[in-house]
N, C-alpha and C positions, 0 to 999 in steps of 0.2 A: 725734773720734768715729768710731770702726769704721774704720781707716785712712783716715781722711781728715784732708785736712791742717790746721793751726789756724788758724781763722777761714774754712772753706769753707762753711759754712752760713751767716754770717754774706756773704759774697758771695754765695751764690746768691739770698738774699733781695732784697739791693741788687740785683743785676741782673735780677729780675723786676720788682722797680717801676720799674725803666729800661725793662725791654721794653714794659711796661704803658705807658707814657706815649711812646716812641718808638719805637713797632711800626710806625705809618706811615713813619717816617723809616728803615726797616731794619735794625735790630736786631734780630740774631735771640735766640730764647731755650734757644738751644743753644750750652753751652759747644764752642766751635771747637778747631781741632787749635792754635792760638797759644796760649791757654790753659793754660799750663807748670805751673801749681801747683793744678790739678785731675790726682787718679791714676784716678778714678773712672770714666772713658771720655767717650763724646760723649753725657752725658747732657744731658735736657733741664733749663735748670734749676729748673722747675716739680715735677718727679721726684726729684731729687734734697733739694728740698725735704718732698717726700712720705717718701720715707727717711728723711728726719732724724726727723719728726713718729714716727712707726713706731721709731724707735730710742729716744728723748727718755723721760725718767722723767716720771711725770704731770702735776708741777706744770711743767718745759718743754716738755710735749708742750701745755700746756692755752697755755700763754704765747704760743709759735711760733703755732698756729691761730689763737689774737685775732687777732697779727699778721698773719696773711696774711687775714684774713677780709675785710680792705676791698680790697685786692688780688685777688683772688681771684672777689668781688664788682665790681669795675671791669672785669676781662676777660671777666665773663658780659654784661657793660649794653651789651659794647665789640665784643658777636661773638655768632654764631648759631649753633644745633649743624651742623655735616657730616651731612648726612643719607647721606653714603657713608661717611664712614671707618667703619673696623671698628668697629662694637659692647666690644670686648675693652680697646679703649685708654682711656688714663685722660681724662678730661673734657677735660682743657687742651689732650691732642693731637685733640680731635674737633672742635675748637670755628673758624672762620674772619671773618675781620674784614670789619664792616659799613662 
């Protein structure tokens, strides 16, 4: 999908619900410089998720969102907004663990 390699979205999902359930234990959710078969940079991969959604034809763009909506909904139950970070960033980067 848009140079990215095959089955990079399909990873970035597994490793949000890895970060989602082992964010205590340090995991982060930023694909790292080890990360060899990501071309995409040091994205987060909550963003890179949002890309995929934004690129996806309707009936995968609607599929992916189901998907992540319990996800997504577990890191809002799991964290509080930043009442500092910028305004400008996407929800997942404003968000800090309770």
């Amino acid at each position: 999908m848009h140079g990215l390699p095959a089955g990079e979205v399909a990873h970035a999902f597994r490793r949000w619900g890895r970060t989602i359930r082992r964010s205590r234990q340090g995991l982060t959710p930023y694909y790292g410089p080890d990360e060899t078969d990501l071309r995409s940079g040091g994205y987060h991969v909550r963003t890179l998720l949002e890309f995929a959604l934004h690129a996806l034809r309707t009936k995968a763009r609607r599929e992916l969102r189901a998907a992540l909506a319990p996800l997504d909904d577990q890191v809002l139950r799991r964290t509080l907004n930043n009442p500092f970070a910028p305004s400008d960033l996407p929800w997942w980067k404003r968000r800090i663990e309770i």
